[in-house]
FIDOVEX-626645 format. One record per residue: residue number from 1; x, y, z of N, C-alpha, C in turn; residue in three letters. Coordinates in Angstrom, 1 decimal. Example, Ala and Ser with C-alpha at 12.3 -4.5 7.8 and 13.67 -1.06 7.14 Angstrom:
2
1:13.2:-5.7:7.8:12.3:-4.5:7.8:13.2:-3.3:7.8:ALA .
2:12.8:-2.2:7.1:13.7:-1.1:7.1:12.9:0.0:7.9:SER .
END
This chain:
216
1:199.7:-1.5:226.0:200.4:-0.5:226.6:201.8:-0.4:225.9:UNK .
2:202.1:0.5:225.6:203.6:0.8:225.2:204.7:1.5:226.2:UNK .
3:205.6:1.9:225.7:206.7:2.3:227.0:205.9:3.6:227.3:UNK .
4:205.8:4.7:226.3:205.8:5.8:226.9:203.9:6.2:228.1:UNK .
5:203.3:5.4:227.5:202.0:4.9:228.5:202.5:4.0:230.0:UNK .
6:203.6:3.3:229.6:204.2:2.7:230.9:205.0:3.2:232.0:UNK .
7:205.4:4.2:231.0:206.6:5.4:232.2:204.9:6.2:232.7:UNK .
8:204.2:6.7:231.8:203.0:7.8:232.7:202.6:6.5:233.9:UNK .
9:201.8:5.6:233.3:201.4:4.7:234.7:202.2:4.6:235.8:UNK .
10:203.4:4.4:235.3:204.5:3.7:236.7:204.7:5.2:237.5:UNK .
11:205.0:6.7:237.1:204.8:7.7:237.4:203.5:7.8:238.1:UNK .
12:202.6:8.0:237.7:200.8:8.3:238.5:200.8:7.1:239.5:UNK .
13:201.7:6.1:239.5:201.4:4.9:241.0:202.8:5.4:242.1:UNK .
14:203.5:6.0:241.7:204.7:5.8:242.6:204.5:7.7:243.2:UNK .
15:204.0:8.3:242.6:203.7:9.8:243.3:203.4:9.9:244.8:UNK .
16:202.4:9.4:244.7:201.2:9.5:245.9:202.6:8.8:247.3:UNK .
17:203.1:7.6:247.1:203.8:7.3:248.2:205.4:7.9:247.8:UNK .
18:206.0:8.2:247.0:207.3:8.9:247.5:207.2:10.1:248.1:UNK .
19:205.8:11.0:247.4:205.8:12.2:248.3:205.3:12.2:249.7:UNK .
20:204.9:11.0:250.0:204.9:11.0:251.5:206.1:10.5:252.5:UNK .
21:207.2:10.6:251.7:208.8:10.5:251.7:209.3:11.6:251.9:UNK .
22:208.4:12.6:251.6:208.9:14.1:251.0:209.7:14.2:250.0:UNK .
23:209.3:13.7:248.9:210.0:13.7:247.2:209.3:14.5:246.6:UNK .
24:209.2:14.7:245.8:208.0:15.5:244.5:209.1:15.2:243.3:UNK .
25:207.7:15.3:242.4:208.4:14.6:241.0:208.6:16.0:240.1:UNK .
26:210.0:16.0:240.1:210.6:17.5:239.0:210.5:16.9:237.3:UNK .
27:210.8:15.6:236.9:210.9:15.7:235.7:210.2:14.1:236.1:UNK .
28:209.9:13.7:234.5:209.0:12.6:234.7:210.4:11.4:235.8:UNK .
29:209.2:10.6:236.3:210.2:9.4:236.9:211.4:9.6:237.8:UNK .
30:211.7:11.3:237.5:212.6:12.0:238.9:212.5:12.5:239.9:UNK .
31:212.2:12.3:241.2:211.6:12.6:242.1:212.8:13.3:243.2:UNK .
32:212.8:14.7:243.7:213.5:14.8:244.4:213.0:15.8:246.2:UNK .
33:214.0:15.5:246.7:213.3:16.5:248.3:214.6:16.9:249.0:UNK .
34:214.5:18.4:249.7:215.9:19.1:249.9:215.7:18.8:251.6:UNK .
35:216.5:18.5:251.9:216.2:18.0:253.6:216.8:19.4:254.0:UNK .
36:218.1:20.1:253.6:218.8:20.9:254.2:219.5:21.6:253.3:UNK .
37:219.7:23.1:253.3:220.4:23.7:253.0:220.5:23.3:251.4:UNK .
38:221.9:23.0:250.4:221.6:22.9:249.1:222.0:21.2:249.0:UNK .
39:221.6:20.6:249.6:221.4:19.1:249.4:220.3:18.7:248.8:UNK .
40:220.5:17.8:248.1:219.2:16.9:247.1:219.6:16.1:246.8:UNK .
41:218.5:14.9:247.5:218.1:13.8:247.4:217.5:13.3:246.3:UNK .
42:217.6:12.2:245.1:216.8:11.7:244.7:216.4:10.3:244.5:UNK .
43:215.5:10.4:243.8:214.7:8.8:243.6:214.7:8.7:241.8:UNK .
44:215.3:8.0:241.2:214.9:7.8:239.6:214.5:6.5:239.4:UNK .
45:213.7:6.3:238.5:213.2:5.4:238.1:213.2:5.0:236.4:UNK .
46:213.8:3.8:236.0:214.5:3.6:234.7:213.4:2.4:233.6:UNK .
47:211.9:2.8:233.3:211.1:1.9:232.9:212.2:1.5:231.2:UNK .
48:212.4:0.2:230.9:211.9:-0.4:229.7:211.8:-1.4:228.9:UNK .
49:211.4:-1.5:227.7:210.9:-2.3:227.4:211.6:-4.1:227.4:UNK .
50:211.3:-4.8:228.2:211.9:-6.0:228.1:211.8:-6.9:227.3:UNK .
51:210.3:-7.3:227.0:210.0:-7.9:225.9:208.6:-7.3:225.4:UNK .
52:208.0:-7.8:224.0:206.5:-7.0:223.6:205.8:-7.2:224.9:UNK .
53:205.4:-6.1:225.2:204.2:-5.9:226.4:204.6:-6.1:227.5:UNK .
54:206.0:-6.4:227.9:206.5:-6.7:229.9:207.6:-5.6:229.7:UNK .
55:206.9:-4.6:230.9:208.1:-3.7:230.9:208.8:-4.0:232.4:UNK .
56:210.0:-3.2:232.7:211.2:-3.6:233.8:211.6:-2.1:234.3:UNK .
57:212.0:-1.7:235.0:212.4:-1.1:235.7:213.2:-1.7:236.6:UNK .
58:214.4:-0.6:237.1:215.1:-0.4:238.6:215.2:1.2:238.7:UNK .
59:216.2:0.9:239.7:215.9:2.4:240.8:217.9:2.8:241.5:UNK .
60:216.9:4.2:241.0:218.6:4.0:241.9:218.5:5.4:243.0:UNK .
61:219.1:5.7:243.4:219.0:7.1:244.5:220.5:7.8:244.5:UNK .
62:220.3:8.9:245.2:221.7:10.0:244.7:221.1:11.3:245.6:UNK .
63:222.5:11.7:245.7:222.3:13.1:246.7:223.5:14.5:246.1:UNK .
64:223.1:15.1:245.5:223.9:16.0:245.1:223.7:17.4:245.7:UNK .
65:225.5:17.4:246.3:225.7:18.6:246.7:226.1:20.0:245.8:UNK .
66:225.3:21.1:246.5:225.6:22.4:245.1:226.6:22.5:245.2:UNK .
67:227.5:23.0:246.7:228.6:23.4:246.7:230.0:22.7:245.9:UNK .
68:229.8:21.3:245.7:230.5:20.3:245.0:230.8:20.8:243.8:UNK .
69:229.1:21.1:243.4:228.7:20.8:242.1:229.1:21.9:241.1:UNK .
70:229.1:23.4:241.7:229.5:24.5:241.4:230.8:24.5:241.2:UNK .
71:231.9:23.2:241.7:233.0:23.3:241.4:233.3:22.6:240.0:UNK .
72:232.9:21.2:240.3:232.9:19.9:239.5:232.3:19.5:237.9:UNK .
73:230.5:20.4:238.7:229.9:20.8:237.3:229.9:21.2:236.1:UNK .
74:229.2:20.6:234.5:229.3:21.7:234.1:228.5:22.3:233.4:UNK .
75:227.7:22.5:234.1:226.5:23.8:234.4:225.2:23.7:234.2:UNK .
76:224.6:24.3:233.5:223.0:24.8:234.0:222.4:23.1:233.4:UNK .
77:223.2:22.2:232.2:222.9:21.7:232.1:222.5:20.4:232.7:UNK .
78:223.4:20.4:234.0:223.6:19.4:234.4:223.0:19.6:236.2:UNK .
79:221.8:20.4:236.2:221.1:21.2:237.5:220.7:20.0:238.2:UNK .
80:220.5:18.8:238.4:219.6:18.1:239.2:220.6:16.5:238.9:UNK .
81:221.8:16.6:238.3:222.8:15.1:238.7:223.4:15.4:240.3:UNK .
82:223.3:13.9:240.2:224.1:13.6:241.5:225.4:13.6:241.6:UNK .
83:225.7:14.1:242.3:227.3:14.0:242.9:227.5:12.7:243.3:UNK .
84:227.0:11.6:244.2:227.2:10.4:244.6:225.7:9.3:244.1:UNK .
85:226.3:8.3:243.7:224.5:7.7:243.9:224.7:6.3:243.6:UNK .
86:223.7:5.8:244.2:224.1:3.5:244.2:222.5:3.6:243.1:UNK .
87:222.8:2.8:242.4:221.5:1.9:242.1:221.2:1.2:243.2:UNK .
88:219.6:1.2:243.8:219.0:0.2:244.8:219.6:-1.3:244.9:UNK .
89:219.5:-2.1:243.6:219.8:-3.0:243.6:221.0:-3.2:244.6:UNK .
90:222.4:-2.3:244.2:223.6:-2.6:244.7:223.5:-2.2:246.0:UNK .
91:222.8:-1.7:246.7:222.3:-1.6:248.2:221.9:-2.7:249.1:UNK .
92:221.1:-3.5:248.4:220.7:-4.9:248.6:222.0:-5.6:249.3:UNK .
93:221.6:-6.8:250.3:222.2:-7.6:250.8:222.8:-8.4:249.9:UNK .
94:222.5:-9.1:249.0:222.9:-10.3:247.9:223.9:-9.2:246.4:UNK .
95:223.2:-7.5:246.5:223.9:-7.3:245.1:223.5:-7.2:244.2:UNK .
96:223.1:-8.8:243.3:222.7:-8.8:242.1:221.2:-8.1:241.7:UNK .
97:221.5:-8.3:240.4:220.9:-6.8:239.5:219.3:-7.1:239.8:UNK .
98:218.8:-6.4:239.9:217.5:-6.7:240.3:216.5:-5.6:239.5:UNK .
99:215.2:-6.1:239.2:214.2:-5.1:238.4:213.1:-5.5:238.8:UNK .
100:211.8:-4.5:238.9:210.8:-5.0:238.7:209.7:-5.3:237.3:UNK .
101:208.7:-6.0:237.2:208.3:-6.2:235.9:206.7:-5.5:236.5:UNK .
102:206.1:-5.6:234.8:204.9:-5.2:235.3:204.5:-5.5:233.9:UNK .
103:203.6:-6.0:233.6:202.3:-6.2:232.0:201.6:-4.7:231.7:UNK .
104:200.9:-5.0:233.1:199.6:-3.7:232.5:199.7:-2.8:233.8:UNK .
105:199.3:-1.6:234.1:198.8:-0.9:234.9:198.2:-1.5:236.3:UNK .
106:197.3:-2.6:236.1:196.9:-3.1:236.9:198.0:-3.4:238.0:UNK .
107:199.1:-4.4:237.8:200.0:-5.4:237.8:200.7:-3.9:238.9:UNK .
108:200.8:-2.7:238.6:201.8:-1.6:239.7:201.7:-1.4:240.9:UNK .
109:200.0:-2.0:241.2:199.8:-1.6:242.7:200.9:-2.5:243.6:UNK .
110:200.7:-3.6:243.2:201.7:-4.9:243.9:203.2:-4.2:244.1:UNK .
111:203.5:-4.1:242.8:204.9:-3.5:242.1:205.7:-2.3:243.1:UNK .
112:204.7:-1.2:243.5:205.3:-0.3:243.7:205.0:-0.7:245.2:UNK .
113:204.4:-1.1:245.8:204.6:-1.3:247.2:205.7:-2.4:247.5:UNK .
114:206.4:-3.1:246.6:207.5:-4.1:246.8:208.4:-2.5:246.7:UNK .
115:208.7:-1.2:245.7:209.9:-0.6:245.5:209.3:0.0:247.2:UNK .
116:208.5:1.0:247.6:208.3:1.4:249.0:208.7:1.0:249.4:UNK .
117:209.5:-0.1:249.4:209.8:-1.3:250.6:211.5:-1.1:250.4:UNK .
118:211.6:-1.3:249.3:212.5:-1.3:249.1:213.6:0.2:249.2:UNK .
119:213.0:1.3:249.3:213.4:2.4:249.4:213.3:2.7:250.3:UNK .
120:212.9:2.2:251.3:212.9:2.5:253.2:213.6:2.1:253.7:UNK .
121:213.8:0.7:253.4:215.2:-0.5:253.7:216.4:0.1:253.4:UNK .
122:216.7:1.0:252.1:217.7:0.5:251.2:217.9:2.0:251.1:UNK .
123:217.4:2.8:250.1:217.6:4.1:249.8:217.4:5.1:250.6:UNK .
124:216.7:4.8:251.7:216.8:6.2:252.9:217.8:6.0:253.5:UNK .
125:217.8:4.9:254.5:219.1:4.9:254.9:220.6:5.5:254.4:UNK .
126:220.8:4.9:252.9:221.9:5.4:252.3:221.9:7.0:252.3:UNK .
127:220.8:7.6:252.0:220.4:9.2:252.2:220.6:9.7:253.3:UNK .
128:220.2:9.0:254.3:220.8:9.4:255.9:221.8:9.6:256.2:UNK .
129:223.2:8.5:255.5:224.2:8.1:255.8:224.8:9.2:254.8:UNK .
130:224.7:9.2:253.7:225.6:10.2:252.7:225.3:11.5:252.7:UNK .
131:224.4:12.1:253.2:223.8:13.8:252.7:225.2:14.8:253.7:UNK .
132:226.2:13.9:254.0:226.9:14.7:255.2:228.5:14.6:254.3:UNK .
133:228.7:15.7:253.9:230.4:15.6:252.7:231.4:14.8:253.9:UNK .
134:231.5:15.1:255.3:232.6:14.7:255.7:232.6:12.9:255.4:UNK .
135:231.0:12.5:255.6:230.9:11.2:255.2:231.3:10.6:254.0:UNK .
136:230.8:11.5:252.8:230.8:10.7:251.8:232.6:11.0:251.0:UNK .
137:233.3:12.0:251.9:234.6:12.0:251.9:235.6:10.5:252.2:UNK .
138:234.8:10.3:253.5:235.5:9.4:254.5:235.5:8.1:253.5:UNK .
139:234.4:7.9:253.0:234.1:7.0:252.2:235.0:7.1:250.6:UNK .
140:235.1:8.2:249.8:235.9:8.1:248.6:237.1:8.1:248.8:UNK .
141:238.0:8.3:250.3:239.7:7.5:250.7:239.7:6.6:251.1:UNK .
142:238.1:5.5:251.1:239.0:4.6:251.0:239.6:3.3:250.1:UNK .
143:240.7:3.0:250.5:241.8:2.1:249.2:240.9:0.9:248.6:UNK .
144:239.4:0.5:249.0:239.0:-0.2:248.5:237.8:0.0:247.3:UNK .
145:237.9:0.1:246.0:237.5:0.5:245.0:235.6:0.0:245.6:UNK .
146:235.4:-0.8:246.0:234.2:-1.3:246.3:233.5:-0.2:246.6:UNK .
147:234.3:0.9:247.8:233.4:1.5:248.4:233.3:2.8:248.0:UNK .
148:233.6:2.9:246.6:233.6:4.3:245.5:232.5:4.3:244.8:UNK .
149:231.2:4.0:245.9:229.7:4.6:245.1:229.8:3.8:243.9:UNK .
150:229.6:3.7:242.7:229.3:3.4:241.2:230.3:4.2:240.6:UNK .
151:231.5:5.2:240.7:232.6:6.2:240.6:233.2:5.7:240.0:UNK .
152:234.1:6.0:238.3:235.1:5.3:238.0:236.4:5.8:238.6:UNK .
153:237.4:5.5:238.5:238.6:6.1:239.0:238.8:7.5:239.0:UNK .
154:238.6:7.7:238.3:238.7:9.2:237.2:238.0:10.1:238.3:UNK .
155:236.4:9.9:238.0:235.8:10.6:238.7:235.4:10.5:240.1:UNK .
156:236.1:9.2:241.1:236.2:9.5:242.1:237.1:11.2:242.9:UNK .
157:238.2:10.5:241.7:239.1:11.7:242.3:238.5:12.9:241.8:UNK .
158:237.7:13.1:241.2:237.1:14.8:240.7:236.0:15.0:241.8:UNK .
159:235.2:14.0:242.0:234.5:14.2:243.2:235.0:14.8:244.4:UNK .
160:236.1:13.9:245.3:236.6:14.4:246.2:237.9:15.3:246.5:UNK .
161:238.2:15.5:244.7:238.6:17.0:244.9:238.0:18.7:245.1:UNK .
162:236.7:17.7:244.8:235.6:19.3:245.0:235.1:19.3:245.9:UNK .
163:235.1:17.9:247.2:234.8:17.5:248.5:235.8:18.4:249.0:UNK .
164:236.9:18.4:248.8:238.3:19.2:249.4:238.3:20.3:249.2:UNK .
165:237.9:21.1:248.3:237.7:22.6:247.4:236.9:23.0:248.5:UNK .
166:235.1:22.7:248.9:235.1:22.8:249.6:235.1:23.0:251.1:UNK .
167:235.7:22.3:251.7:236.0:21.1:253.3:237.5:22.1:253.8:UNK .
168:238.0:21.8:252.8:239.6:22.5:253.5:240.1:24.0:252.1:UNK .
169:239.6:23.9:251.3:239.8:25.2:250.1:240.7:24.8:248.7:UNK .
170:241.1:25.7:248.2:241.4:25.3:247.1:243.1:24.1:246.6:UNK .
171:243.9:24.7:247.6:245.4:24.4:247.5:244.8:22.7:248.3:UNK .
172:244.7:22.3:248.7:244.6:20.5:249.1:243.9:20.1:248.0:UNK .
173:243.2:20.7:247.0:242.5:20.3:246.2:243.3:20.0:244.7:UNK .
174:243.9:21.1:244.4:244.8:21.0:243.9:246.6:19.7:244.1:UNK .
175:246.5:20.1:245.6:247.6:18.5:245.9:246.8:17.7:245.4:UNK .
176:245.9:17.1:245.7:245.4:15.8:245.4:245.4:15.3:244.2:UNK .
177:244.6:16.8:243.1:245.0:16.2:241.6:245.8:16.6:241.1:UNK .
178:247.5:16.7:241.4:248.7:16.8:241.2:248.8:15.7:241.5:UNK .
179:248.6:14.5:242.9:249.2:13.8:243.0:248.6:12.4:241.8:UNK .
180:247.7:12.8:241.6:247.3:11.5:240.8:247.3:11.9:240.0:UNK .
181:247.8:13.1:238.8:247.8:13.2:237.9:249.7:12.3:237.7:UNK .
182:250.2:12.7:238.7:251.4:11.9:238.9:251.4:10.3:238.6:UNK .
183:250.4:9.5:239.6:250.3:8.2:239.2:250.1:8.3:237.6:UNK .
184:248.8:8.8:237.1:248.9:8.6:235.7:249.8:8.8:234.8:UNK .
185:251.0:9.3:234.9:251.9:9.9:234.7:252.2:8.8:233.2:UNK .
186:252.4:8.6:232.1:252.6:7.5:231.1:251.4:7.1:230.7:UNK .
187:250.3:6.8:231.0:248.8:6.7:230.8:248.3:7.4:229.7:UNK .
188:247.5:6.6:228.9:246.8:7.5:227.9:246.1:8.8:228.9:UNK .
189:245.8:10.0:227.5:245.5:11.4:228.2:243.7:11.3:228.6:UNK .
190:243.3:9.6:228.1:241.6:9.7:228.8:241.7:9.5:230.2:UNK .
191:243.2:9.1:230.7:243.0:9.0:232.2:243.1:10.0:233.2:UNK .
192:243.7:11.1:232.3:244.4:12.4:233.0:244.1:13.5:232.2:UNK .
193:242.9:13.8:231.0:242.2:14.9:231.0:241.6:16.0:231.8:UNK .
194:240.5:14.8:232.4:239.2:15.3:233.2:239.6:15.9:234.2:UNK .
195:241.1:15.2:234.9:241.7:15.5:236.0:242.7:17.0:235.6:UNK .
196:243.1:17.2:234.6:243.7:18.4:234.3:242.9:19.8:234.0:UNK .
197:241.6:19.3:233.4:240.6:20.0:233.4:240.0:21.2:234.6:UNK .
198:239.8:20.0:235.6:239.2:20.0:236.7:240.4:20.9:237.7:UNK .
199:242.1:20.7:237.5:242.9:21.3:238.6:243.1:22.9:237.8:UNK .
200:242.8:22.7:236.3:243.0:24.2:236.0:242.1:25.4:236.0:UNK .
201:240.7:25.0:236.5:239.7:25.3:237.1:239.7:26.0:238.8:UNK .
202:240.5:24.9:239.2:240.5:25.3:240.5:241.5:26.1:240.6:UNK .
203:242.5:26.1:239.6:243.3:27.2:240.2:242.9:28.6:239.5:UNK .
204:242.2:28.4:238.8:241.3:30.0:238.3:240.9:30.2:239.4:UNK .
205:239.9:29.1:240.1:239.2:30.3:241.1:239.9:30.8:242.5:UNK .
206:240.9:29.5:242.6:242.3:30.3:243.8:242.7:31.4:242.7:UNK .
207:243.1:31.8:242.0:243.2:33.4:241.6:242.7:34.0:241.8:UNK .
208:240.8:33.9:241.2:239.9:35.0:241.6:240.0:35.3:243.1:UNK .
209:240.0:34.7:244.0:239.5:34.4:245.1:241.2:34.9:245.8:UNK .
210:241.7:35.1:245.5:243.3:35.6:246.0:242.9:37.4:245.3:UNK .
211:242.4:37.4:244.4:242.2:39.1:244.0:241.2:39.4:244.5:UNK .
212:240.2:38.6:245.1:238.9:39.4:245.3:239.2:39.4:246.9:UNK .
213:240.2:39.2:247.8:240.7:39.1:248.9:241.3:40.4:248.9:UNK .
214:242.1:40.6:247.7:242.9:41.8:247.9:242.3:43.1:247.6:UNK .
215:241.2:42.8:246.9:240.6:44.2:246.7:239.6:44.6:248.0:UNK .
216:239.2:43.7:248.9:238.4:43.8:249.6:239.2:44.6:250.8:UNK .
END
């Protein structure tokens, strides 16, 4: 078996029970399901080669909002990323990195009923708990870096400036990366591009959206 025979197997074992999750598989190994409105949920799966003939995988899950996304995104390219998402592992009680192995085809039946397990425990829950912006807001203020999803600094704050874009509109969105464009303030420009990027955007569409008010 090679990898790309290993991704089809690990794919054709994991179908049958995520879609009884309500997932369906959009791209190989991506499996996603819209519970509501333009929220989506997914499940990915990362097979490779560990050593000749033992392949590994983990897993991780994510929920991306359109509304976010339409702000933060950048575009057609980027249709099915998440806005927030944990690798399973880090969902886990203990943390550490965790994968499953597999030789042959045979070896997945065991395999994929250990990840079902693990994605009922671990990855729904977190889907339950995040598919809601006020939540996953409540969560990116707070002062402890831990609880910033897998987020670097950077793009915490571009996240929950498009959380604010849309929650409360464009001008709180704008305070916010004003104010942290402030902390960066002396910082190389990799710490305060994305963030300059991102507030000159929003104030394009507070323009549009101030003329398309006035023509109306």
């Amino acid at each position: 078996m090679n990898i790309r025979q290993s991704k089809r197997a690990l794919s054709g074992q994991l179908r049958g029970p995520v879609a009884a999750m309500g997932f369906n598989e959009s791209e190989p190994l991506l499996f996603l399901r819209f519970p509501a409105g333009n929220i989506q949920q997914d499940l990915v799966f990362t097979p490779r080669e560990k050593l000749p003939g033992v392949f590994a995988f983990g897993a991780g899950v994510g929920i991306r909002f359109a509304e976010v996304e339409a702000i933060i995104g950048a575009g057609a390219d980027d249709q099915f990323k998440s806005t927030v998402g944990m690798p399973i592992h880090l969902l886990r009680e203990d943390k550490s990195y965790f994968e499953w192995e597999f030789l042959a085809e045979e070896d997945l039946q065991e395999v994929v009923r250990s990840v079902v397990e693990n994605v009922e425990l671990y990855a729904i829950p977190f889907l339950n708990r995040f598919s809601h912006l006020p939540s996953v807001r409540q969560t990116l203020e707070s002062h402890s870096p831990r609880d910033h999803f897998v987020l670097s600094p950077e793009s915490r704050v571009v996240v929950l400036a498009g959380i604010l874009c849309v929650m409360e509109g464009h001008d709180s969105a704008i305070q916010l990366l004003n104010s942290e464009l402030t902390k960066r303030a002396g910082r190389p420009a990799k710490y305060r591009t994305e963030l300059r990027l991102l507030k000159t955007k929003i104030e394009r569409l507070r323009t549009q959206s101030q003329h398309e008010g006035v023509s109306s």
